[in-house]
py3Dmol code that shows the C-alpha trace and the ligand (Angstrom):
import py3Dmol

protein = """\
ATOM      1  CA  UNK A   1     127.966  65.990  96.837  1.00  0.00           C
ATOM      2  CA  UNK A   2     130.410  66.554  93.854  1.00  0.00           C
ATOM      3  CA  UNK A   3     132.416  69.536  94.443  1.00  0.00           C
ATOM      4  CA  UNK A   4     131.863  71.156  91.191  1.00  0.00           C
ATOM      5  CA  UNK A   5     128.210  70.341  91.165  1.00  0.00           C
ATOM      6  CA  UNK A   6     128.098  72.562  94.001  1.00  0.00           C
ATOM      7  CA  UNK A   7     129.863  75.666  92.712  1.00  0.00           C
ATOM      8  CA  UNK A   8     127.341  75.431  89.735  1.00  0.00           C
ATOM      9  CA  UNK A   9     124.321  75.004  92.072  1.00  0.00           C
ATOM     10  CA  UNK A  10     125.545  78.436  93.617  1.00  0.00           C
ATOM     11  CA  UNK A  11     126.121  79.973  90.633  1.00  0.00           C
ATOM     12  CA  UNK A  12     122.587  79.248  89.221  1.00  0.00           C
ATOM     13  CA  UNK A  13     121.003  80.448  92.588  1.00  0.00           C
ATOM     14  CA  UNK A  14     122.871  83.782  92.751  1.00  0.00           C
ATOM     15  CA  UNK A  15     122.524  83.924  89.024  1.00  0.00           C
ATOM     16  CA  UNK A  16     118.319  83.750  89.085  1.00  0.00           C
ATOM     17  CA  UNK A  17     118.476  86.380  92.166  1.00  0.00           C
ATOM     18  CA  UNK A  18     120.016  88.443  90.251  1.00  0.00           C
ATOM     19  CA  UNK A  19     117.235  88.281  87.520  1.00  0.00           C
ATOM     20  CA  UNK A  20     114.269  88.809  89.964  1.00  0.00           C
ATOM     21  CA  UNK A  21     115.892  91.439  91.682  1.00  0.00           C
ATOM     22  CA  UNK A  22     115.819  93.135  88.078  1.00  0.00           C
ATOM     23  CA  UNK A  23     112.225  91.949  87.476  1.00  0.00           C
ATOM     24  CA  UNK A  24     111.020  93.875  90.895  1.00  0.00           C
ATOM     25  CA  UNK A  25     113.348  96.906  90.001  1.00  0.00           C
ATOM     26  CA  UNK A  26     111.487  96.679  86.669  1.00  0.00           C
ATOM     27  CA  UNK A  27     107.828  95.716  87.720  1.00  0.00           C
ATOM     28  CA  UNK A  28     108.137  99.443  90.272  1.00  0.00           C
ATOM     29  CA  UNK A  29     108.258 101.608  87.616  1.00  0.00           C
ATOM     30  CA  UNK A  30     104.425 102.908  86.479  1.00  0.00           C
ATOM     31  CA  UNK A  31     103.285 101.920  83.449  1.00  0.00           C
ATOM     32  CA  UNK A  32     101.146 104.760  81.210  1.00  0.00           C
ATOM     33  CA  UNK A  33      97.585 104.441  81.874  1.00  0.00           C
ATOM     34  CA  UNK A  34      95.396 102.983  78.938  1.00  0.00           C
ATOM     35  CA  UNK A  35      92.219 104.478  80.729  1.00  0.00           C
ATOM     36  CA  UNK A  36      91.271 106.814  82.723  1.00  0.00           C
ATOM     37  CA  UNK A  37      89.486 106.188  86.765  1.00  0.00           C
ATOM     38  CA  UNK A  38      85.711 107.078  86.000  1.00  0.00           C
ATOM     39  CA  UNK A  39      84.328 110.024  87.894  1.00  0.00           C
ATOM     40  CA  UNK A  40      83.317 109.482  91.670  1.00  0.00           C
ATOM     41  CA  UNK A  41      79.487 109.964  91.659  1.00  0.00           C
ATOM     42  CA  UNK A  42      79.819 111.988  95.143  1.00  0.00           C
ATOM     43  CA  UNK A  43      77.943 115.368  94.717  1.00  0.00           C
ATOM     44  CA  UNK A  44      78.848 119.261  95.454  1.00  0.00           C
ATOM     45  CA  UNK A  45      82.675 118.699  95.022  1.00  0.00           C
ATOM     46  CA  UNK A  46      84.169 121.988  95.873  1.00  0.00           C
ATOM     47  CA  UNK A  47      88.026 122.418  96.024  1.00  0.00           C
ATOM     48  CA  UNK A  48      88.597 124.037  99.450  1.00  0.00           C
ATOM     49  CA  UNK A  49      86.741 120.839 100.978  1.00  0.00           C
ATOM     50  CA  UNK A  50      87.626 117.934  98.468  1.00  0.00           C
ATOM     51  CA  UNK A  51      90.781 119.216  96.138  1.00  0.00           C
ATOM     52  CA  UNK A  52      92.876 121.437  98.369  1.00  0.00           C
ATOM     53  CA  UNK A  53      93.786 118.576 101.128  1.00  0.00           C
ATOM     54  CA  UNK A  54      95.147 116.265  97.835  1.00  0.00           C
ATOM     55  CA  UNK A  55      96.888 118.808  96.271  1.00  0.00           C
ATOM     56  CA  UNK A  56      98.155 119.697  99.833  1.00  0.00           C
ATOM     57  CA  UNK A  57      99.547 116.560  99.911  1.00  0.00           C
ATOM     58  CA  UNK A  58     100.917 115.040  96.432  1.00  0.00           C
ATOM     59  CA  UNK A  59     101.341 118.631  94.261  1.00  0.00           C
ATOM     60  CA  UNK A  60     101.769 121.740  96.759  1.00  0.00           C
ATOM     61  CA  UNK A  61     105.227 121.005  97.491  1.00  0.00           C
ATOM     62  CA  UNK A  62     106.555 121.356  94.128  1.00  0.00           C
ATOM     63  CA  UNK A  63     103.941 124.192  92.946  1.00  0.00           C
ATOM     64  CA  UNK A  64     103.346 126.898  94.950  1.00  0.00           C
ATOM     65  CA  UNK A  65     105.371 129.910  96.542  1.00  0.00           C
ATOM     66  CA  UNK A  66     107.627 132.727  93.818  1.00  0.00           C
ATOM     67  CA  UNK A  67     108.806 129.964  91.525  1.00  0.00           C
ATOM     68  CA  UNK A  68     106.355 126.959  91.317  1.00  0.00           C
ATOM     69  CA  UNK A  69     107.011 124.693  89.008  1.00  0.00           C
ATOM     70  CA  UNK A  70     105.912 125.044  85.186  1.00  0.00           C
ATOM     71  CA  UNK A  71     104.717 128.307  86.645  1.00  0.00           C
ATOM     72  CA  UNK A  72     101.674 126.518  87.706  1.00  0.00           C
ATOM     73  CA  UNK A  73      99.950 127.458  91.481  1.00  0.00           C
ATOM     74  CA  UNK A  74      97.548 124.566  92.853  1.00  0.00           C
ATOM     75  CA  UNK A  75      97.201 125.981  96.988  1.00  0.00           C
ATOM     76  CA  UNK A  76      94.621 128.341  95.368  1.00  0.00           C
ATOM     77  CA  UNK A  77      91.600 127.559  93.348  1.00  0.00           C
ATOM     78  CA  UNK A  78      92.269 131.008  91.348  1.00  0.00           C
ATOM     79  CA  UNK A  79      96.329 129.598  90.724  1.00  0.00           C
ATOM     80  CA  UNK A  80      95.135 125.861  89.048  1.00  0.00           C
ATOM     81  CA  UNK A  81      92.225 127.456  87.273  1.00  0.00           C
ATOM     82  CA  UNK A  82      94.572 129.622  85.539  1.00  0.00           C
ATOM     83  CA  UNK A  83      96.966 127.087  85.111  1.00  0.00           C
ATOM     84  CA  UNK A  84     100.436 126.547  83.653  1.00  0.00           C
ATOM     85  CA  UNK A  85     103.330 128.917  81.499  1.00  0.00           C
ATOM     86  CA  UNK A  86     101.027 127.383  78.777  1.00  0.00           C
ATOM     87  CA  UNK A  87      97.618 128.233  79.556  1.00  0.00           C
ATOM     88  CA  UNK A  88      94.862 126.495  81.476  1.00  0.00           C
ATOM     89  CA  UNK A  89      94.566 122.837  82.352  1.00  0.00           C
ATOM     90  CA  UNK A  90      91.252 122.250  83.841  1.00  0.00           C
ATOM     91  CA  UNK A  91      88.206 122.565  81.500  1.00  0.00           C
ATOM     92  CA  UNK A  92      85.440 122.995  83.558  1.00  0.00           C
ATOM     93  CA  UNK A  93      82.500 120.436  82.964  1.00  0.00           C
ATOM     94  CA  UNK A  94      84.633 118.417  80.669  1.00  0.00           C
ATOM     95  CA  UNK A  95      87.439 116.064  83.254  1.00  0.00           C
ATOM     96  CA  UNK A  96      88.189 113.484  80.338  1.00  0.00           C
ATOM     97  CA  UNK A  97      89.571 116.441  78.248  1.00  0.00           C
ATOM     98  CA  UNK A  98      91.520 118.215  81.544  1.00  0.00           C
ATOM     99  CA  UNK A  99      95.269 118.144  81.222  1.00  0.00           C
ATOM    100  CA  UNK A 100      95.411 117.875  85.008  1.00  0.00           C
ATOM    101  CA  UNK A 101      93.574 114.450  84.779  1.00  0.00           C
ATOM    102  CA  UNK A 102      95.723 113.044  82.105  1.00  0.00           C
ATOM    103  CA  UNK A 103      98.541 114.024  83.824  1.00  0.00           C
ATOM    104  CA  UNK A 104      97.674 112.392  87.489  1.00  0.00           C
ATOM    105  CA  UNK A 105      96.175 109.531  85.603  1.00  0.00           C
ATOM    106  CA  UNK A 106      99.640 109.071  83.661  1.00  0.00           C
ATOM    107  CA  UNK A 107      97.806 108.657  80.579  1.00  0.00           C
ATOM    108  CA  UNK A 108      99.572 108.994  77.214  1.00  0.00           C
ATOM    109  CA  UNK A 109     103.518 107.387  76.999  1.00  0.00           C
ATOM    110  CA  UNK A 110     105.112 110.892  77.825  1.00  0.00           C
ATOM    111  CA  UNK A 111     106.390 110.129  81.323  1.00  0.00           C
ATOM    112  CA  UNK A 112     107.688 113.398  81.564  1.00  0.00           C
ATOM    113  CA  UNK A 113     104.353 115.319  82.435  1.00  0.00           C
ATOM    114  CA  UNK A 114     103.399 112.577  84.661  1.00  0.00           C
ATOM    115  CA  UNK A 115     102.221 114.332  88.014  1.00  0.00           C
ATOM    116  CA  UNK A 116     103.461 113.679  90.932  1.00  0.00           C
ATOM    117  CA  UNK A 117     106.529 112.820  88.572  1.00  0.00           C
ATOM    118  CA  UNK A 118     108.017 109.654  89.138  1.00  0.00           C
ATOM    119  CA  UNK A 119     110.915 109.119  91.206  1.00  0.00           C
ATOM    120  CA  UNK A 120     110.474 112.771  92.917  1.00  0.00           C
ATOM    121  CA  UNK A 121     112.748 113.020  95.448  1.00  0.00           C
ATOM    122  CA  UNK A 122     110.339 114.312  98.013  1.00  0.00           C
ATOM    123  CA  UNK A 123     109.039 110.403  97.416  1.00  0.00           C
ATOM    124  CA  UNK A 124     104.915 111.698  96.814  1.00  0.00           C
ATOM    125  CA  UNK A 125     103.196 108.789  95.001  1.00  0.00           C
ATOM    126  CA  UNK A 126     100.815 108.500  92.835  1.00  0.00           C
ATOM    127  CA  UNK A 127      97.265 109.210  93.413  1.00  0.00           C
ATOM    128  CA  UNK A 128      94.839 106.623  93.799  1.00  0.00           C
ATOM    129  CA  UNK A 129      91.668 105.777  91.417  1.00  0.00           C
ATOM    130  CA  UNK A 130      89.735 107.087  93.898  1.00  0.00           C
ATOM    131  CA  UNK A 131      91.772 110.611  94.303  1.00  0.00           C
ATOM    132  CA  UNK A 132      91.446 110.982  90.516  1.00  0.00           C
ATOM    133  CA  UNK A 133      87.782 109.783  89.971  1.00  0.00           C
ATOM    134  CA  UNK A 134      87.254 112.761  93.126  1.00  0.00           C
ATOM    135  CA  UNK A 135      89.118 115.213  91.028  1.00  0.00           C
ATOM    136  CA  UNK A 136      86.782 114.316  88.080  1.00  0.00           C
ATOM    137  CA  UNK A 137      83.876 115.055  89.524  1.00  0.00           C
ATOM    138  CA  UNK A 138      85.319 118.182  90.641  1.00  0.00           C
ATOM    139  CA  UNK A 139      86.130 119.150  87.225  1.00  0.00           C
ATOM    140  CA  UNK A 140      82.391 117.862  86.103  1.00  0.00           C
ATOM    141  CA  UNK A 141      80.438 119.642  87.841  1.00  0.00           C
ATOM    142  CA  UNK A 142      82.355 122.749  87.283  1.00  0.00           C
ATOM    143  CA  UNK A 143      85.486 122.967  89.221  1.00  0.00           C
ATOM    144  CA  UNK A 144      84.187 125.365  91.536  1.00  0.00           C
TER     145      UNK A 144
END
"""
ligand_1 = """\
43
HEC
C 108.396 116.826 93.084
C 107.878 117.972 92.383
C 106.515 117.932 91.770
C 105.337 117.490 92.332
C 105.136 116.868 93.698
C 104.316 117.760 91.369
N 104.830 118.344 90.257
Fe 103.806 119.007 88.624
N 105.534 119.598 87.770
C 106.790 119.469 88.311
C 107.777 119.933 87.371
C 109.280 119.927 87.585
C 107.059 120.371 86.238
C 107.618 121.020 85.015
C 107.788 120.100 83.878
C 108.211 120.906 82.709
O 108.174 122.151 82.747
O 108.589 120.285 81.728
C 105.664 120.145 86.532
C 104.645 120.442 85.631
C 103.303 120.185 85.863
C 102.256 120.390 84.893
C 102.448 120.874 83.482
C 102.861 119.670 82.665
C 103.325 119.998 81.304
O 103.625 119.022 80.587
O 103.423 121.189 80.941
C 101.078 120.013 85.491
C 99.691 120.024 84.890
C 101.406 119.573 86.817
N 102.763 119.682 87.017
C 100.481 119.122 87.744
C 100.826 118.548 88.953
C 99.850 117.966 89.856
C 98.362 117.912 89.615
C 100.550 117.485 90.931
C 100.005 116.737 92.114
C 99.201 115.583 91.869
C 101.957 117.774 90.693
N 102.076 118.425 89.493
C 102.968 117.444 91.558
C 107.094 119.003 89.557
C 106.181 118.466 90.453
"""
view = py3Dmol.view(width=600, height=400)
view.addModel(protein, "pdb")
view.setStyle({"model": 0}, {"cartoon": {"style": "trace"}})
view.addModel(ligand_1, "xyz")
view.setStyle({"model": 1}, {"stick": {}})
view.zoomTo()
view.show()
């Protein structure tokens, strides 16, 4: 093969990994929700059997202890029932309208009170349809 032919063969090949490594680095990002999960139909949510183990998991780390974050406590039912600095963000009986579920659900385009946020450090991901249609209900039939 022609010498130069080659050198341009290698330079589109290294040129179009270049451009999909981009597209992955892209695609990883989350993308605001335009919906939310619906509510799980299971019955007699409670949060010390259904909510504390997720928060335990994906929110505990960051809020909890003397200075949780956005001086909001979730490993107590009393500490995400009273909610943030700026009042409450769980209206019982009414999920769709809950400030927690927007924010796990990363609905609206403010990435910024996206929860877990994205790109912690501590590397907690996003919770799952599932986690969030649980955390509904919870909130639905009262958040008790
Ligand atoms: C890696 C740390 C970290 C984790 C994990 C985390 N948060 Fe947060 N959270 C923050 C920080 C930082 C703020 C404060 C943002 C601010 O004050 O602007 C915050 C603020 C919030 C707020 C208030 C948002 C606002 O705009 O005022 C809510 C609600 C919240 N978190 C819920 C959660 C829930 C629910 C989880 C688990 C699913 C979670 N967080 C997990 C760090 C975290």
């Amino acid at each position: 093969m022609h010498p130069k032919k080659t050198s341009l063969k290698l330079a589109v090949a290294a040129l179009s990994a270049l451009f999909s490594l981009i597209a992955v680095g892209s695609a990883k990002d989350p993308k605001p929700a335009a919906t939310l999960p619906p509510a799980s139909t299971q019955t007699g949510v409670t949060y010390a059997k259904d909510m504390k183990p997720i928060f335990e998991v994906s929110c505990v780390k960051c809020h909890q202890g003397d200075k949780p974050k956005a001086r909001l406590k979730m490993d107590t039912l009393e500490g995400v029932l009273k909610g943030t600095k700026h009042g409450a963000i769980v209206i019982p009986g009414n999920s769709a309208k809950s400030m927690l579920v927007e924010s796990v659900a990363y609905l609206g385009s403010d990435s910024e009170s996206w929860m877990p946020p994205i790109h912690n450090k501590a590397g907690i991901k996003q919770l799952t349809p599932e986690q969030i249609g649980l955390i509904r209900a919870w909130i639905d039939q009262g958040a008790k």
